[in-house]
Structure formats: C-alpha cells, structure tokens
DRENPA-315095 format. One record per atom (N, C-alpha, C): residue number from 1; residue in one letter; atom name; x, y, z. Coordinates in steps of 0.05 Angstrom, whole numbers. Layout:
 seq type atom     xx     yy     zz
 NUM    a   CA      X      Y      Z
...
This chain:
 seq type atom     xx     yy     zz
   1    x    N   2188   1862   2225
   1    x   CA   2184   1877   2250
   1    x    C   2211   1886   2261
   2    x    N   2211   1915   2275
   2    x   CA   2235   1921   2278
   2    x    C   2229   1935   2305
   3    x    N   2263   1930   2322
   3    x   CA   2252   1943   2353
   3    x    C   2254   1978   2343
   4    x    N   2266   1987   2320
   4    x   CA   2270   2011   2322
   4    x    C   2242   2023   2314
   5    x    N   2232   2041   2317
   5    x   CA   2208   2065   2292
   5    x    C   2217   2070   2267
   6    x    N   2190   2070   2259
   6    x   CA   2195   2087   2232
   6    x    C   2185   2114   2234
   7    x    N   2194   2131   2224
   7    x   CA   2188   2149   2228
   7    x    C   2175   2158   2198
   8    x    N   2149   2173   2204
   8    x   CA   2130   2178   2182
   8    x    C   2130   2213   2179
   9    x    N   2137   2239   2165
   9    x   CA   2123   2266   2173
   9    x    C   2106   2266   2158
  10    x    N   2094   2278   2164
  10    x   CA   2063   2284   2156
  10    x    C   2044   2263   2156
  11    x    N   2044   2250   2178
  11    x   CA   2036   2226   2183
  11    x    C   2004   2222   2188
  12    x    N   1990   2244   2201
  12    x   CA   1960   2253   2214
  12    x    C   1941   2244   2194
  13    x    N   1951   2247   2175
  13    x   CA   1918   2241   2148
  13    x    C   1937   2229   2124
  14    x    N   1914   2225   2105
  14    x   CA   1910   2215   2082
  14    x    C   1931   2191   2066
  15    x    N   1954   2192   2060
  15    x   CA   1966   2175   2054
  15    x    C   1989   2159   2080
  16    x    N   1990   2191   2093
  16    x   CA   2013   2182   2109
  16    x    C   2005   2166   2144
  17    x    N   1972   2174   2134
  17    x   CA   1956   2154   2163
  17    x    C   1963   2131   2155
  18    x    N   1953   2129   2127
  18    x   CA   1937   2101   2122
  18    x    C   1974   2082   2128
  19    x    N   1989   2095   2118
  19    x   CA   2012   2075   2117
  19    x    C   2026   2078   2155
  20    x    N   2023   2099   2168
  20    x   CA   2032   2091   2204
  20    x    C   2015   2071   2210
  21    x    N   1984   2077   2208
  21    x   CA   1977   2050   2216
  21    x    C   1976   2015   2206
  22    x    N   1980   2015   2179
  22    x   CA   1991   1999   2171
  22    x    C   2015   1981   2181
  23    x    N   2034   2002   2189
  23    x   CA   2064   1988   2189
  23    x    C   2054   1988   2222
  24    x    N   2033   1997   2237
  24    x   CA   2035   1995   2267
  24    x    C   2023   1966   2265
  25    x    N   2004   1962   2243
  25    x   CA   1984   1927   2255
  25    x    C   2003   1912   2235
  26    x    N   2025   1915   2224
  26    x   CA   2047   1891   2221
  26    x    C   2069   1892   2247
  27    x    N   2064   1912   2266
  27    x   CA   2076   1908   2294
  27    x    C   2103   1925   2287
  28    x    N   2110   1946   2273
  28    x   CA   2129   1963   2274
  28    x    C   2117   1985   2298
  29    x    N   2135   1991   2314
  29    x   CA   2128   2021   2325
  29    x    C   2137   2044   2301
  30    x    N   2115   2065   2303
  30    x   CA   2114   2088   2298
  30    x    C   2110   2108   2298
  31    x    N   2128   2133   2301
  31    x   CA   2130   2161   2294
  31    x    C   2120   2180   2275
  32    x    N   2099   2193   2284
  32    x   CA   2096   2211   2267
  32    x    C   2100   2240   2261
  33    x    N   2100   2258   2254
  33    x   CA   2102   2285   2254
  33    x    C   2076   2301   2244
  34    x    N   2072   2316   2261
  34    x   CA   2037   2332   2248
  34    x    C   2049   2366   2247
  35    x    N   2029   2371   2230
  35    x   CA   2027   2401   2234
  35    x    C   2014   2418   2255
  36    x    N   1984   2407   2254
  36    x   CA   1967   2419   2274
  36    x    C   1954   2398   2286
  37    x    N   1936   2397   2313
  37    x   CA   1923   2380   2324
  37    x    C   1893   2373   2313
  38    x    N   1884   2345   2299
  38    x   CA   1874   2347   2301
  38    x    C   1855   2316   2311
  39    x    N   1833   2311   2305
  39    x   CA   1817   2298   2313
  39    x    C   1837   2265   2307
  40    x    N   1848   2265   2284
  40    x   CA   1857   2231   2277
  40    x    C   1873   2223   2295
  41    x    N   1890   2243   2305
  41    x   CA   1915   2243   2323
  41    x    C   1914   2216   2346
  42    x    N   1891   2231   2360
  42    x   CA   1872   2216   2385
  42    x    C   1869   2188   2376
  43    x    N   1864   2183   2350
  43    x   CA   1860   2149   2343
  43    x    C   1885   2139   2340
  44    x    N   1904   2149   2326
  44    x   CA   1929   2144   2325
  44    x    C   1947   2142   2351
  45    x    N   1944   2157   2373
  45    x   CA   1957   2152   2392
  45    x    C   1944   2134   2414
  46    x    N   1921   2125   2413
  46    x   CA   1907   2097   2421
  46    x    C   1921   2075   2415
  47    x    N   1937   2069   2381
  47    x   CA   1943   2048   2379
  47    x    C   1972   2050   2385
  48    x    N   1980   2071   2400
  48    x   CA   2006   2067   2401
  48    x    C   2031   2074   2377
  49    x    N   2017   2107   2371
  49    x   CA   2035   2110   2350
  49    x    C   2042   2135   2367
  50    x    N   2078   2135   2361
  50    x   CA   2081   2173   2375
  50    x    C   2073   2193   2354
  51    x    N   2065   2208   2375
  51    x   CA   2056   2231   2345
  51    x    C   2072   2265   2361
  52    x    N   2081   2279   2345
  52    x   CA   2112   2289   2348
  52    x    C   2101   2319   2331
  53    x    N   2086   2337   2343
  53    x   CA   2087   2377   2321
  53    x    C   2106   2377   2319
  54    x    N   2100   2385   2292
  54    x   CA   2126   2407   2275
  54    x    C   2119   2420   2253
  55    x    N   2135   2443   2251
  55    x   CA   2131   2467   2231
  55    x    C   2160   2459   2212
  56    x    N   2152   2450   2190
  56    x   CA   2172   2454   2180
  56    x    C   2174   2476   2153
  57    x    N   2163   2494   2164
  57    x   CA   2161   2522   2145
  57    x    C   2187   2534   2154
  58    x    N   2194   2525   2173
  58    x   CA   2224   2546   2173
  58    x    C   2241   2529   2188
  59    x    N   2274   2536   2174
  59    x   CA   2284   2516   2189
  59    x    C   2289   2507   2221
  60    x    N   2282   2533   2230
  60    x   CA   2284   2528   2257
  60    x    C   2269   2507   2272
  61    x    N   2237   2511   2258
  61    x   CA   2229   2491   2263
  61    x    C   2231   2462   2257
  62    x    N   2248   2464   2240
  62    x   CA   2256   2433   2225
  62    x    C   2278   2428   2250
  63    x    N   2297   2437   2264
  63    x   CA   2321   2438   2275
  63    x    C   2302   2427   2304
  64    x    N   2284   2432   2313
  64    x   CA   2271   2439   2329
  64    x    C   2259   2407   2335
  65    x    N   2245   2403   2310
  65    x   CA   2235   2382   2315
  65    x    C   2248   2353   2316
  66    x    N   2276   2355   2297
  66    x   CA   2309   2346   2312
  66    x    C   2308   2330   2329
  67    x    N   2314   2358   2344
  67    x   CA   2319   2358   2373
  67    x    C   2288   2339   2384
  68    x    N   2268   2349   2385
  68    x   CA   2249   2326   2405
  68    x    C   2254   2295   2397
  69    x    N   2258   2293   2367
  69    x   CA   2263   2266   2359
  69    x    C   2276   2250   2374
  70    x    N   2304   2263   2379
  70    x   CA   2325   2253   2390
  70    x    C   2329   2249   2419
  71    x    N   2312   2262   2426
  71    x   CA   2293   2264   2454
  71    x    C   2279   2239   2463
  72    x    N   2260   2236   2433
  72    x   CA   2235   2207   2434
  72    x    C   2257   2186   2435
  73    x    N   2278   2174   2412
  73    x   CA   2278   2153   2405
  73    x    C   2313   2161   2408
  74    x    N   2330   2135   2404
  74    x   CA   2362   2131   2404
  74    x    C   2365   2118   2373
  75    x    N   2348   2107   2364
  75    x   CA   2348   2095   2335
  75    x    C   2322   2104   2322
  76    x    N   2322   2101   2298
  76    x   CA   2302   2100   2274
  76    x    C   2311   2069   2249
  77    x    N   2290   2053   2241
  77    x   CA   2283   2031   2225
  77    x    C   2290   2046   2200
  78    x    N   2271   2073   2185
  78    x   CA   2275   2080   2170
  78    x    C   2258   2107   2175
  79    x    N   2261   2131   2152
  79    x   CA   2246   2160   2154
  79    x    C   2230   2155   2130
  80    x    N   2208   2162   2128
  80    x   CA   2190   2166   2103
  80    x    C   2179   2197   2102
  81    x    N   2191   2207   2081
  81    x   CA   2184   2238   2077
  81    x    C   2155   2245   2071
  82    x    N   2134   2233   2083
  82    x   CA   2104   2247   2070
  82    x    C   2089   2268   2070
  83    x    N   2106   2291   2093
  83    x   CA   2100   2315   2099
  83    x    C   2094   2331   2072
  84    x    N   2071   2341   2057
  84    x   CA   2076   2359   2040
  84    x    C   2044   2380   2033
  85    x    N   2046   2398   2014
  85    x   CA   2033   2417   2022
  85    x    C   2021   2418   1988
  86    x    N   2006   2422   1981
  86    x   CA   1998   2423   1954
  86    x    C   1983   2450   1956
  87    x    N   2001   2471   1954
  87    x   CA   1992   2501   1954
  87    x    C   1988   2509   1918
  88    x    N   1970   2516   1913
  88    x   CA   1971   2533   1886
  88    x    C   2001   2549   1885
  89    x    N   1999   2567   1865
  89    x   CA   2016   2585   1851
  89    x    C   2004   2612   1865
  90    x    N   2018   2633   1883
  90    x   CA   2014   2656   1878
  90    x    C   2028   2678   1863
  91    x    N   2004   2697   1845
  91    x   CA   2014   2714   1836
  91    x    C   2017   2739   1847
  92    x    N   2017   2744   1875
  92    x   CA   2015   2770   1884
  92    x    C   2040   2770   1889
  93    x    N   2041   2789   1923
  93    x   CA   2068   2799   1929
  93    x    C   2077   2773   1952
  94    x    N   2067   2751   1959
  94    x   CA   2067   2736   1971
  94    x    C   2084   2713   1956
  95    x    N   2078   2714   1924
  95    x   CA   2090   2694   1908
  95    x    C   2117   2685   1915
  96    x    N   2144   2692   1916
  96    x   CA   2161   2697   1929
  96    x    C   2163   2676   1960
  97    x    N   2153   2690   1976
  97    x   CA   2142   2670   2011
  97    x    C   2125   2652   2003
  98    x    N   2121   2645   1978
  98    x   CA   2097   2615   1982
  98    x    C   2124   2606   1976
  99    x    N   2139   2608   1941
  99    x   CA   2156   2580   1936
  99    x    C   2181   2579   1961
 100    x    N   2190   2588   1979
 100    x   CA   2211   2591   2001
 100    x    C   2195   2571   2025
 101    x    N   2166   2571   2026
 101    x   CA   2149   2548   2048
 101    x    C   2146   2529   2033
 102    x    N   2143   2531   2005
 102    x   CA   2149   2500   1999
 102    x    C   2168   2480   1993
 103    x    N   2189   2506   1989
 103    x   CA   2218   2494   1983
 103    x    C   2228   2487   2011
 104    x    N   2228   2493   2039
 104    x   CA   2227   2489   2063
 104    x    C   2219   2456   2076
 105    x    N   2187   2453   2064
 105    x   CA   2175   2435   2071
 105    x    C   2179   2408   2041
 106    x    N   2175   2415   2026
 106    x   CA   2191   2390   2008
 106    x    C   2220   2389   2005
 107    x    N   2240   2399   2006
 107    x   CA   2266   2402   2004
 107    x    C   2284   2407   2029
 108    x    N   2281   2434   2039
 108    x   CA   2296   2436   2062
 108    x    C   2294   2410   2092
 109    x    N   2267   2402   2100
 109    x   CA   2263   2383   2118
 109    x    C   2268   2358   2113
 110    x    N   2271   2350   2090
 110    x   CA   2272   2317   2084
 110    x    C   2307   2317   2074
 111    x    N   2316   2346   2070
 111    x   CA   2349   2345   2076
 111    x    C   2368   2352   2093
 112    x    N   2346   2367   2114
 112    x   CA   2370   2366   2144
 112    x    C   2360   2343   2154
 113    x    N   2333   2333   2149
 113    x   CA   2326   2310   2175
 113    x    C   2337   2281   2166
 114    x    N   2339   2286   2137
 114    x   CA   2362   2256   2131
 114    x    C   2399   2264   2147
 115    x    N   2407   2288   2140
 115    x   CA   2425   2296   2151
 115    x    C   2434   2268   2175
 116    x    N   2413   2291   2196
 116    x   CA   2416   2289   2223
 116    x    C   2403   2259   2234
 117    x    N   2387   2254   2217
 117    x   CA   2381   2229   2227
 117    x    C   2397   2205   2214
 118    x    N   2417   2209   2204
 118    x   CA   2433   2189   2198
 118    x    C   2445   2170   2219
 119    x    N   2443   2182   2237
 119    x   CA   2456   2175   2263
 119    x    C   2437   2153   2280
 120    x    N   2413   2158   2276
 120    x   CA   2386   2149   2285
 120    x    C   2390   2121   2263
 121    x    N   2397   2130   2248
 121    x   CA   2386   2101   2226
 121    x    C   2409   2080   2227
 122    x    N   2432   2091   2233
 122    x   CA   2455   2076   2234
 122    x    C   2461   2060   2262
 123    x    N   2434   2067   2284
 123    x   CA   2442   2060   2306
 123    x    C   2417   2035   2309
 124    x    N   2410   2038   2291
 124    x   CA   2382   2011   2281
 124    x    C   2409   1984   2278
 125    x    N   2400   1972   2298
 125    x   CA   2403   1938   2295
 125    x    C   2399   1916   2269
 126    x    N   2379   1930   2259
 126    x   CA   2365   1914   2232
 126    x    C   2389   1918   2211
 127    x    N   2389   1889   2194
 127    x   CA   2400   1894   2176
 127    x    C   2400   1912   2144
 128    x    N   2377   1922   2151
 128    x   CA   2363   1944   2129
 128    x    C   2356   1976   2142
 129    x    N   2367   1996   2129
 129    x   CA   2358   2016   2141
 129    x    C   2350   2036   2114
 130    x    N   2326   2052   2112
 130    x   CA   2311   2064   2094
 130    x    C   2308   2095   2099
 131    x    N   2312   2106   2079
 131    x   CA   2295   2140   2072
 131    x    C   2280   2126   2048
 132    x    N   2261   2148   2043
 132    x   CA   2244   2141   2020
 132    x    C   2226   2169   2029
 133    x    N   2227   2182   2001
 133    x   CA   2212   2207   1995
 133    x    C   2190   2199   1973
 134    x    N   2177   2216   1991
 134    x   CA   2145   2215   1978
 134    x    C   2146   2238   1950
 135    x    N   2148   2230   1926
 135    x   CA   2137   2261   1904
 135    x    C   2128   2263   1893
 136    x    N   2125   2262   1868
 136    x   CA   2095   2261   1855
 136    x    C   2093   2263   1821
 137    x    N   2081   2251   1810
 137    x   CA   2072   2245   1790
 137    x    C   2085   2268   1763
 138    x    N   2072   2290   1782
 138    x   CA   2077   2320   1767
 138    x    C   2103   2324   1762
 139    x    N   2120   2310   1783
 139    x   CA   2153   2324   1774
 139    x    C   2161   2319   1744
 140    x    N   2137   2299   1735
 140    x   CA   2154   2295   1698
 140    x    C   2151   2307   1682
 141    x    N   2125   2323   1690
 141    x   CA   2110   2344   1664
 141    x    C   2110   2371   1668
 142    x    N   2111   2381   1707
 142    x   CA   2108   2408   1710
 142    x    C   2073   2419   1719
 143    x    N   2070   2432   1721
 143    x   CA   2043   2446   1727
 143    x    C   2032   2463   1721
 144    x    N   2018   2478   1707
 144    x   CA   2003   2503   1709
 144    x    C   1996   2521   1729
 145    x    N   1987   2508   1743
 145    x   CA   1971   2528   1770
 145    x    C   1996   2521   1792
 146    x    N   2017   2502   1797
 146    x   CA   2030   2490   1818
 146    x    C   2060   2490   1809
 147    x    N   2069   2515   1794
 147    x   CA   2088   2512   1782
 147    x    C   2115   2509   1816
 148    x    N   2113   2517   1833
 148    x   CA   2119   2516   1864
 148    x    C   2128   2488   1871
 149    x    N   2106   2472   1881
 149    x   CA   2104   2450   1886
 149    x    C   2121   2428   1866
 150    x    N   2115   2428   1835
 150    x   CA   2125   2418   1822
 150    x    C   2150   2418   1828
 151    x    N   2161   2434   1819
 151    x   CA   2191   2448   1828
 151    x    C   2204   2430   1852
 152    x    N   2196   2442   1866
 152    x   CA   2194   2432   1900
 152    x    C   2199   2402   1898
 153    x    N   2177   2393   1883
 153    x   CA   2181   2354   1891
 153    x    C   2204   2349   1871
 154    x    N   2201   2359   1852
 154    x   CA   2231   2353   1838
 154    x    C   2257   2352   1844
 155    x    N   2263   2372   1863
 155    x   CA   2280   2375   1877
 155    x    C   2290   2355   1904
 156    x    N   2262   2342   1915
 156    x   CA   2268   2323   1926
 156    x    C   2265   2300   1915
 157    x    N   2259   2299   1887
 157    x   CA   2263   2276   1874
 157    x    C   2298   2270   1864
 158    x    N   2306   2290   1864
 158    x   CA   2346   2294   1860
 158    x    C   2354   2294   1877
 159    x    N   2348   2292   1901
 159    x   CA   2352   2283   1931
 159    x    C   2357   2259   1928
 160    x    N   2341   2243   1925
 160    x   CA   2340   2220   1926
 160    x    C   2373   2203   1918
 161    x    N   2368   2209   1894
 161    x   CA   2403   2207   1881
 161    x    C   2429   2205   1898
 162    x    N   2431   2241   1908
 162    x   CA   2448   2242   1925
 162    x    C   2446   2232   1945
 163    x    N   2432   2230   1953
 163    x   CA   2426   2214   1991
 163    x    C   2427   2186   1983
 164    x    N   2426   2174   1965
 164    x   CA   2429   2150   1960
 164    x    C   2459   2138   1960
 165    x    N   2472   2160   1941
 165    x   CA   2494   2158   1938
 165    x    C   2513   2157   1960
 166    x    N   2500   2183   1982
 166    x   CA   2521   2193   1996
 166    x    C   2515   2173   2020
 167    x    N   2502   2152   2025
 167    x   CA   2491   2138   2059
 167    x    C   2499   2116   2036
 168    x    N   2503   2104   2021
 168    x   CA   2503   2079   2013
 168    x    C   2536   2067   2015
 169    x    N   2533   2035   2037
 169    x   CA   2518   2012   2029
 169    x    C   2507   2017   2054
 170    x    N   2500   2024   2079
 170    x   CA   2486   2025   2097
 170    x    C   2461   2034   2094
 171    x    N   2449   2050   2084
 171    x   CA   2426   2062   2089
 171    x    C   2414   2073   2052
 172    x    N   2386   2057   2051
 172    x   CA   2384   2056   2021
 172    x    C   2360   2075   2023
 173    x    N   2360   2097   1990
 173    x   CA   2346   2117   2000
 173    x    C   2332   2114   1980
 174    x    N   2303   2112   1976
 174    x   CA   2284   2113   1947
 174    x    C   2266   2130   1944
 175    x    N   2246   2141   1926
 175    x   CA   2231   2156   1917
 175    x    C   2204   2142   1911
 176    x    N   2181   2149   1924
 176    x   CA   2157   2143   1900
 176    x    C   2149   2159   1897
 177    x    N   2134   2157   1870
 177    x   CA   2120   2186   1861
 177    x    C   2088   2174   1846
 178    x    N   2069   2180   1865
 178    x   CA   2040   2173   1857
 178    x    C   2029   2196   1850
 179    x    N   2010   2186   1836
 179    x   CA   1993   2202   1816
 179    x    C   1960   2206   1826
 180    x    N   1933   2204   1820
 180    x   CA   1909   2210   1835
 180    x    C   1913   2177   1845
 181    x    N   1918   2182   1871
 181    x   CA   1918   2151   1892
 181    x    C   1880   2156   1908
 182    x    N   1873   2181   1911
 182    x   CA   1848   2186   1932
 182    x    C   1839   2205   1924
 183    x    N   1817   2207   1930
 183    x   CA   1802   2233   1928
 183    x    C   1801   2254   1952
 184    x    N   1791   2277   1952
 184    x   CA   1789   2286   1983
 184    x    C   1762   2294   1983
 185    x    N   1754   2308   2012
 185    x   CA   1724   2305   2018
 185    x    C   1714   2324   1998
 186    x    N   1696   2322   1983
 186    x   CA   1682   2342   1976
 186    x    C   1681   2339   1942
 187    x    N   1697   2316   1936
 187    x   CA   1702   2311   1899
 187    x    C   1679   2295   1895
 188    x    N   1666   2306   1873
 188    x   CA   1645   2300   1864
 188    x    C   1654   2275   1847
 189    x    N   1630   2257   1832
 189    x   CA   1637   2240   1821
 189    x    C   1649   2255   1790
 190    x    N   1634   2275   1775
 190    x   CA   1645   2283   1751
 190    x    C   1678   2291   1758
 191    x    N   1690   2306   1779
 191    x   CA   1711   2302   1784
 191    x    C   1727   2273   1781
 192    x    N   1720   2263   1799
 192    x   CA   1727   2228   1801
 192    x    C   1727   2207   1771
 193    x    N   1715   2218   1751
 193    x   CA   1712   2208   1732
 193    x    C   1732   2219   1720
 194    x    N   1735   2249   1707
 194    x   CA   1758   2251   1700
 194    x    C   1784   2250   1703
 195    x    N   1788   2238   1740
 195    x   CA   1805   2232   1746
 195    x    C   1820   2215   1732
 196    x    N   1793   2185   1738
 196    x   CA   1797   2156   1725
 196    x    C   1817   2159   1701
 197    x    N   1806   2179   1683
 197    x   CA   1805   2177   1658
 197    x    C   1842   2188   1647
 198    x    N   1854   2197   1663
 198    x   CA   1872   2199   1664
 198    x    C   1900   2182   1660
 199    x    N   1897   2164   1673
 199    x   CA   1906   2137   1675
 199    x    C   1902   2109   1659
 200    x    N   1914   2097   1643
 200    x   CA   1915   2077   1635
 200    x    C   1901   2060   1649
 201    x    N   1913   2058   1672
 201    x   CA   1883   2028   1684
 201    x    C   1860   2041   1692
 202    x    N   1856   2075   1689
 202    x   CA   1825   2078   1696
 202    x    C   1805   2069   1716
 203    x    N   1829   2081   1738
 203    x   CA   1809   2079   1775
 203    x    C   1830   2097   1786
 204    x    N   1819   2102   1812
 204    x   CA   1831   2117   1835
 204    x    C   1834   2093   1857
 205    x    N   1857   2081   1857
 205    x   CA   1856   2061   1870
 205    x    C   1860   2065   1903
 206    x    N   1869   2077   1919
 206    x   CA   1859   2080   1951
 206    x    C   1884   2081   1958
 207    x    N   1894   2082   1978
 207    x   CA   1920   2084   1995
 207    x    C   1930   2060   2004
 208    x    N   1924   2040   1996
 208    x   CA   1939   2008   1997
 208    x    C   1957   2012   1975
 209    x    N   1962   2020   1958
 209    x   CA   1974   2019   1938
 209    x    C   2012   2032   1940
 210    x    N   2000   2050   1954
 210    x   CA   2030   2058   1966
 210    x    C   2035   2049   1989
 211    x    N   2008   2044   2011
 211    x   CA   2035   2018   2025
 211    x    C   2044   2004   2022
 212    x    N   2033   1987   1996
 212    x   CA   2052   1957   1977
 212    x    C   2070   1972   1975
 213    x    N   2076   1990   1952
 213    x   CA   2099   2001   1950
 213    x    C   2124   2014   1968
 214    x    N   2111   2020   1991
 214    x   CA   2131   2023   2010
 214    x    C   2138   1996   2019
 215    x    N   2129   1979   2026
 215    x   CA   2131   1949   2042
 215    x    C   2157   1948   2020
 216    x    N   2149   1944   1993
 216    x   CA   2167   1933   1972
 216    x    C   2197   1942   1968
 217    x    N   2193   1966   1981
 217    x   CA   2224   1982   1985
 217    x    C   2237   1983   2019
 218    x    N   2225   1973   2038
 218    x   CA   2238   1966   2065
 218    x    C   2235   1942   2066
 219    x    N   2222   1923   2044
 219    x   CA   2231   1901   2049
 219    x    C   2252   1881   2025
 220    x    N   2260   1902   2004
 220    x   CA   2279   1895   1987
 220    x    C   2307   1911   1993
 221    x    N   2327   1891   1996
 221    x   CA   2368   1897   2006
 221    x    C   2376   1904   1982
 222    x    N   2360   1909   1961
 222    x   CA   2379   1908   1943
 222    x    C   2365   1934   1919
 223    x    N   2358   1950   1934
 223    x   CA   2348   1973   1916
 223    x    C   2348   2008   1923
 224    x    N   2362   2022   1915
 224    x   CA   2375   2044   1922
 224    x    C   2378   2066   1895
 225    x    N   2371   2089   1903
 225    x   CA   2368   2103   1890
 225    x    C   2349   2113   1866
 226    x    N   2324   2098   1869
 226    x   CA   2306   2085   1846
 226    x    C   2282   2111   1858
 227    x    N   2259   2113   1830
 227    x   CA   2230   2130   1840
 227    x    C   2213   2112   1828
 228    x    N   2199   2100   1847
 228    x   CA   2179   2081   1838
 228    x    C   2156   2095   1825
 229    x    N   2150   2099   1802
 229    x   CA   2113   2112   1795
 229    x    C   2102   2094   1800
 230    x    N   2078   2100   1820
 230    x   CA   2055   2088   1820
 230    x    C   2032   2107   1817
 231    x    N   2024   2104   1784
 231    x   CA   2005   2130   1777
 231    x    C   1988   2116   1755
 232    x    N   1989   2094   1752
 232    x   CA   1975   2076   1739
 232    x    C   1974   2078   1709
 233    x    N   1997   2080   1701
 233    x   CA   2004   2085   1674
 233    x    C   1997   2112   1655
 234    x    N   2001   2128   1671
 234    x   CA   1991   2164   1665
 234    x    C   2011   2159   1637
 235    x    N   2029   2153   1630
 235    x   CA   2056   2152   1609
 235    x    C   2037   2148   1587
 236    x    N   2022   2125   1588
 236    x   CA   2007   2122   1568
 236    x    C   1989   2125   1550
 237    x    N   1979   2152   1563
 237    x   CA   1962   2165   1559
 237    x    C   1964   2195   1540
C-alpha cells in the first residue's frame, strides 16, 4: 500500500479496469486516464478512483493532460502505460494520419509522460518507484492487417530499455507484452477456439493474469529493464 497513486492511462475498460480496481481493493489510490465518457467511469469513481480525459492523439493533448495531473496529485507510486488503440492498417489517403495517432498514443504519451512525471515518481516516499508499459505479443512477429500498431508497440517496447537505463537506480521501468488475455463483446465461440489454439497452454485466460504480473513487477526491487510475455507460450507453437 502506498500513500502515493498509481497512475493507470487507459484505465476505463478491459485490461486497464480490471487492474485500477484491483490495485484500489489492495488499498492503493488510483488514477486513471480515459478517452471518452463512458458508463464504467461512474463505477470506478464510486470506489474512489480519479478518473482524469485525455486525448493523447496529439501532443498537446498529452502536455495537457500533464498539466491536470500535476494539478490532481504532488507524487505518483508508479505510471502504467495501458492507453492503446488497436486500429487496423489504412490503405487510403489517411494511411499516413493513422500511423502519426498511433505513434502519438503508443510512443509519444508514454515518453513525455515518463519525461515529466519523473518528478511525480521521485517525490513518492516509497522505497520502490515503477513505469511499466503495456505491448504486445505482436511486437515479435509483426502483423498483416496492423502493420501501425505493431510498429508502434515496438517502439515502446525500446522505450523500455532507455527509460530504464536513463531513471535507474531510483525508478525501475518494465514492459509486459500479452497475447489473447480476453475476448471482446461479440467473439463467437469458433473465434474463441481458434484463439485457444494458438497458445501452448490452450485458454484465454481473463485479466487476472496481468494483474499477477504487474503486482510481480511493483512488488520486486530488483528488476529493471525486462518485457515479461505473458501469452501462454505462443513461442511454442
């Protein structure tokens, strides 16, 4: 338990709910960052989590949302990068303005807001202070349809390195990169099956899986610069 926040972006749904409220019922306060308003928000700010808009499609908005941070809180526990956008590939005249919003939102935000929040993390009391970027499975093979995104998380997967390097021994910076952790609404089971089938242990195991793994990296002093896979042995396959 820590008196500082953690701060979560992209915190409103799916992986990055399940882990604010998580770290809120082990009694951390927490921050989150949303894109748009929507219905989960209201449950989330019941239990006492801040929840903080931001656009981080441009940097202004990244600069922007800074600034309110620094507004909310005088420290940060640790940042967890989960803000991200899983846009296809376009081939039109737009192609161009998609990979610049995703390079924005996986790359540009999770490296001015380590930047700037260094100051936030360094002013944490605790003897542990954390970044840890969320990326993904794909950065080892690449994509077909997501050649963007791929890219994109890769690049904050080389982040990781440097930011590790460059905040260390104070502030330890790690990477995970999960693979099919959930389904979303509307996946049929023939979907879901070939999901399974992907993976060496053969399940879609739920979003506990990366909160172990985050617990396992803010609560280990002695690990920096590392990208945990948790993708259930895709290698092996």
């Amino acid at each position: 338990m820590s008196a500082s926040p953690i701060l979560i972006t992209g915190g409103a749904q799916r992986l990055g709910r399940h882990c604010a409220e998580r770290l809120r019922d082990d009694g951390h306060p927490v921050i989150i960052s949303y894109r748009r308003e929507r219905e989960e928000l209201e449950a989330l700010r019941g239990r006492g989590i801040v929840t903080l808009p931001a656009d981080f499609s441009s940097e202004a908005g990244i600069l922007d949302f800074l600034e309110r941070l620094r507004a909310e809180t005088s420290s940060l526990r640790a940042i967890v990068h989960n803000a991200s956008d899983w846009a296809p590939d376009s081939r039109g005249d737009d192609a161009g303005a998609n990979f610049e919003r995703l390079f924005r939102v996986h790359m540009l935000a999770p490296y001015l807001i380590n930047l700037h929040g260094r100051e936030l993390l360094e002013a944490c009391s605790e003897p542990q202070r954390d970044i840890v970027h969320l990326t993904d499975y794909v950065v080892q093979k690449g994509s077909r349809k997501h050649a963007a995104y791929a890219a994109t998380k890769a690049g904050l997967d080389n982040l990781t390195l440097s930011f590790a390097a460059m905040f260390a021994p104070s502030i330890q910076v790690n990477a995970i990169a999960p693979a099919m952790i959930m389904l979303n609404q509307g996946d049929d089971e023939a979907y879901a099956e070939k999901a399974r089938a992907k993976s060496a242990m053969e399940m879609i195991p739920g979003p506990g899986v990366i909160y172990q793994s985050l617990r396992y990296l803010l609560d280990n002093r002695f690990v920096t610069g590392i990208t945990l896979p948790v993708d259930g042995g895709r290698h092996l396959r």
